[in-house]
N, C-alpha and C positions, 0 to 999 in steps of 0.2 A: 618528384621531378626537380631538378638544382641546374640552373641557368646562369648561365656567366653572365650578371647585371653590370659590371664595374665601370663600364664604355656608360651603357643606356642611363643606369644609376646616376650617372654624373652629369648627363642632359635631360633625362625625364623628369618632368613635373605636371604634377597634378594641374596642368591651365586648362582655359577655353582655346579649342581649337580653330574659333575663329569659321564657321559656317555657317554662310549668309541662306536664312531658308526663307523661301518665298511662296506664303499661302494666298491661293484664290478665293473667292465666293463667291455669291451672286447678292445684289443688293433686295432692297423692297419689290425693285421692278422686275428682279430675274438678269440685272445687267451685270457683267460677269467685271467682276474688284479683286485688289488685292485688301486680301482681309489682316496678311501680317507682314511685315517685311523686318526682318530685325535675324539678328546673331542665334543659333540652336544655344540652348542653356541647359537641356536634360542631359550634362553627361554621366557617365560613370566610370572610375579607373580600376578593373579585375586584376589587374596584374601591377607590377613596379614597370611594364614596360607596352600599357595599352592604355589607351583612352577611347571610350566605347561614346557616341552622342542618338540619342534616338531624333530621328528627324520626324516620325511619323508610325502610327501603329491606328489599323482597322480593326474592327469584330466582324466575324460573319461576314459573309458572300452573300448574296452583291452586299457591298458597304455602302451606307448610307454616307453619301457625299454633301446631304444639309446638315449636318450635324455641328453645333456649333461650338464644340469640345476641341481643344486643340491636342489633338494627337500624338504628338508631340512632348504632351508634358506629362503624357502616363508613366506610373514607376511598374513600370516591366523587367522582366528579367532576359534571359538568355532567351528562350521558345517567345513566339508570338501568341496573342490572344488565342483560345481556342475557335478556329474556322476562321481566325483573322492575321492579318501580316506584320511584320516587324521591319520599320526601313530608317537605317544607322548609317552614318558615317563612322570610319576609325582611322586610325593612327594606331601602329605598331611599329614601336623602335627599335634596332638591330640587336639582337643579342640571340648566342648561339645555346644548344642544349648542349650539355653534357653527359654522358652515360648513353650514348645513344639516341633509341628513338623517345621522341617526348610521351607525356600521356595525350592519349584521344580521347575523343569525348562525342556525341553525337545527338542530334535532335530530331525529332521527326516533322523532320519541313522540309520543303524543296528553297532553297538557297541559291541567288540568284549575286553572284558577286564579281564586281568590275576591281579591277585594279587602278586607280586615278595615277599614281605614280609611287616610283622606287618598285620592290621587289617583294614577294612574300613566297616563304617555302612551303607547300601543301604538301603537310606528313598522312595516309591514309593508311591501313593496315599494317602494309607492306610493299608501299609502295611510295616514292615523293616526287615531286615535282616543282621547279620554277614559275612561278607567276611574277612575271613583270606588266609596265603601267599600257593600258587598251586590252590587256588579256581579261576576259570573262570564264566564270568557272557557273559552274550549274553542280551546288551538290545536290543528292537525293537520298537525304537520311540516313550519309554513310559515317563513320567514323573519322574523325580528322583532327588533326592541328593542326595553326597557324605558328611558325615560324620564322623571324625577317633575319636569315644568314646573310642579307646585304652588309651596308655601308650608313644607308642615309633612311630614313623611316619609312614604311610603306604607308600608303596611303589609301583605302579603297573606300567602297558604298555596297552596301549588302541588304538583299530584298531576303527576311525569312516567310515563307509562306507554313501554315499550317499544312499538315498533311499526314495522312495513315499509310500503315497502321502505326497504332501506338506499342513502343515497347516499356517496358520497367524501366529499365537500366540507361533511359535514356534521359537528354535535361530538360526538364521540365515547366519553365515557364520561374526560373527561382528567382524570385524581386534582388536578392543579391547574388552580381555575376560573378560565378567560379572562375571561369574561365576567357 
């Protein structure tokens, strides 16, 4: 896959995206705190034109909500914990494919993704679509890319949930993001 970076190239950089995350808890008494208030700092850059920030990641259903691990600072990959979720901010800068349609890729989660603002292009088999900012998308373990054919970077919040069945050839949980 060979992407026209030369726009993105010239404005992307490796920063902090600046996402204020706000964790609750309950104190000795059970009286409900904020246990963090400060900047997300787990991020990771897969591409010359993403910045990926984990905001929070559970194991298992129900998830233990005393747990006093911040979730937050796990090194995860692409899939979420096995039977547990993945919940990211990102930022994807505009830069077009060339050759066509891009590579897909696919996980087996149900994916739960808001648009905060700007544009992103969802490539799926053979088919795409426009995603602009208040649109939600719901995948379900299909094949996709993310592409921003806009102007100004997209901006969204993405829930991956575990879920079956498992295939091979799907992504796996890899502590370094390909994609």
């Amino acid at each position: 896959m060979s992407v026209k970076t030369e726009a993105a190239e010239a404005t992307f950089e490796k920063r902090d995206p600046k996402v204020r995350r706000i964790v609750t808890t309950h104190d000795k008494n059970g009286k409900s705190v904020v246990w963090m208030d400060a900047y997300a700092t787990n991020h990771k850059y897969p591409n010359e034109r993403m910045i990926s920030t984990l905001l929070w990641s559970t194991e298992g259903a129900p998830a233990d909500y005393m747990l006093e691990e911040d979730g937050g600072a796990r090194q995860l990959g692409t899939a979420p914990p096995a039977r547990g979720t993945r919940f990211m901010f990102s930022e994807l800068a505009p830069g077009k494919e060339e050759g066509g349609w891009p590579h897909v890729h696919r996980t087996d989660t149900i994916d739960y993704k808001v648009i905060i603002s700007g544009e992103v292009t969802m490539y799926l088999d053979d088919t795409k679509l426009v995603a602009r900012a208040g649109d939600v998308i719901i995948g379900r373990g299909t094949n996709h890319a993310w592409v921003n054919e806009g102007t100004v970077p997209c901006r969204s919040v993405t829930v991956l949930v575990d879920a079956n069945p498992k295939r091979k050839d799907s992504v796996q949980g890899l502590v370094t993001q390909k994609h």
